[in-house]
N, C-alpha and C positions, 0 to 999 in steps of 0.2 A: 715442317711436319707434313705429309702425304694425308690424302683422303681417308685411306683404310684406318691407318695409326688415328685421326682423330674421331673417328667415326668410332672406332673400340672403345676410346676413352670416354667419349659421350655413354655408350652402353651403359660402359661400366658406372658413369657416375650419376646416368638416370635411371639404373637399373632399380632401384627402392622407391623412386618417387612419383608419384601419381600426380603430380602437376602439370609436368609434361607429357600431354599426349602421343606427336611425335616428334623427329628433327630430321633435318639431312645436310648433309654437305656438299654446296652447290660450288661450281665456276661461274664466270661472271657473265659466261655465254649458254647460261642457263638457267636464269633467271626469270624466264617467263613460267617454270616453275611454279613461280609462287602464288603464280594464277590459280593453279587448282589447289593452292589452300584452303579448304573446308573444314578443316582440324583448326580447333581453335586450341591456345597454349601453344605453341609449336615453338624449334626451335631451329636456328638455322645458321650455318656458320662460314662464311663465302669469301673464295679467293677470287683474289681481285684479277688473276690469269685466266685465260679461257680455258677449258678442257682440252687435250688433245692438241696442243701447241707443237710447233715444229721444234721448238729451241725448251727443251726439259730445263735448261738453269737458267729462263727468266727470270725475273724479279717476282716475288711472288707477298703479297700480304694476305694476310686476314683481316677480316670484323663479321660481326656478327647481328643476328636479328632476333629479335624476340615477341612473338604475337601471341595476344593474349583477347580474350572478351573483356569489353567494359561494359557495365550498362548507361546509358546516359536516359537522363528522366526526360525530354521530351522523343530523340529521336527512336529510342528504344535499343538492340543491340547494336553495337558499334565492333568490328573486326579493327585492332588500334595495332601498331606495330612501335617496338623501340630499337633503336640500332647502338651498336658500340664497337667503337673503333678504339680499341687503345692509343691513337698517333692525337686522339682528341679533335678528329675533323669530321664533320657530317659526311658521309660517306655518298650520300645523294650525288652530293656537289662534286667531291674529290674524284672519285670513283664511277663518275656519270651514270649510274645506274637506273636512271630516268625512272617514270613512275612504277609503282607499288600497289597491287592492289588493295591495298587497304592504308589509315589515316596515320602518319608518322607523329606522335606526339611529343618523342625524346630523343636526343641522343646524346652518347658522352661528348663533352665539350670541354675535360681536362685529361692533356698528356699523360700517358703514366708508363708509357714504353718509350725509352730511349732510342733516337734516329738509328743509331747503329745496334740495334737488338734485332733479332729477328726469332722471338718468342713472341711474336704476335698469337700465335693458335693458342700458348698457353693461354694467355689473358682472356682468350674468346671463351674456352673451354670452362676456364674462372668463372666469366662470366656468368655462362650459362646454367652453370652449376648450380650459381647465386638464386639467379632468379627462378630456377626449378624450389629453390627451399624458401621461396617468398621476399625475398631481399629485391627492396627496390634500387632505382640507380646510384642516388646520393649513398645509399648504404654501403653499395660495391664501394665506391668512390674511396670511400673513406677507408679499406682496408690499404691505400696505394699511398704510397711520398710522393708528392709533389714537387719537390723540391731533391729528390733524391734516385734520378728515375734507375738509376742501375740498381741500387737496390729492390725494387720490382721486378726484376730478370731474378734474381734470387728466390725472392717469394714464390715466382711460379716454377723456377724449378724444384723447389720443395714440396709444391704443391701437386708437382707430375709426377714426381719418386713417391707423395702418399699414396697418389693413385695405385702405381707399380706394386710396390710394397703392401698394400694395405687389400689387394683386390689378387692378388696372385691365382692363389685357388679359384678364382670365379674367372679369372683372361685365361686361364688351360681348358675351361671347359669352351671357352668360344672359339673357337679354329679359328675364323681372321684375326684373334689378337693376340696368337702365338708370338708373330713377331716382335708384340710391344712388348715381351716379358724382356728382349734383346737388347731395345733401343736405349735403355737408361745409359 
């Protein structure tokens, strides 16, 4: 899935929710980005390709980031980040994405996207859905087979066509997500 397409569908699916303050969809040569995080709640969703690569059908992944305020009782506020990769690897590590301005305190550590899927955006998308409506990670977790991982390529395309379907009248009124009415 391209920038634009999932950038509508975030719109579209944090358009009611006030938890999320903002989001953006970074490449992985643009991640210093996250330095001017001052928005706390945010929400972020990052291909593991650089922007503007020579070769358009590299390999391309998702995972995603989720920052939020914690308070902690002695240091006072804490800027925390969670990451999630559906392939279930810390993304730090996998994906060399070296430091973070802020304290990573989670990330997914169970598969739930099949090696040969490449619905990864969907699951990021999921993701981030979740935690805009307060679902922590275990909660996500637990909507996925572990033991069944194609069927989670199912689920989230059912959960892209709710988008399509269920949001129509509001992707006509957004000019960039004309397209996505196309892509089902």
């Amino acid at each position: 899935m391209d920038d634009l397409t999932l950038e509508c569908c975030l719109q579209i699916l944090l358009s009611n929710c006030s938890r999320v303050k903002s989001f953006k969809i970074l490449a992985s040569n643009e991640l210093r980005f996250l330095a001017d995080t001052s928005v706390f709640d945010a929400a972020f969703i990052i291909n593991t390709s650089s922007r503007n690569v020579a070769n358009k059908n590299s390999l391309k992944h998702w995972y995603a980031l989720y920052v939020g305020r914690k308070v902690g009782a002695v240091v006072g506020n804490v800027l925390q980040g969670e990451l999630f990769c559906p392939f279930g690897v810390d993304p730090r590590i996998k994906y060399n994405i070296g430091k973070l301005p802020f304290k990573i305190v989670a990330y997914n550590k169970l598969q739930i996207q099949h090696e040969l899927s490449n619905k990864c955006s969907l699951f990021c998308l999921y993701y981030i859905w979740k935690k805009a409506h307060g679902y922590s990670l275990s909660q996500i977790q637990r909507h996925f087979s572990h033991t069944n991982l194609k069927l989670n390529d199912t689920l989230m395309l059912r959960f892209y066509k709710s988008i399509n379907t269920k949001n129509l009248r509001y992707i006509k009124k957004i000019k960039c997500c004309k397209r996505l009415v196309h892509s089902i």
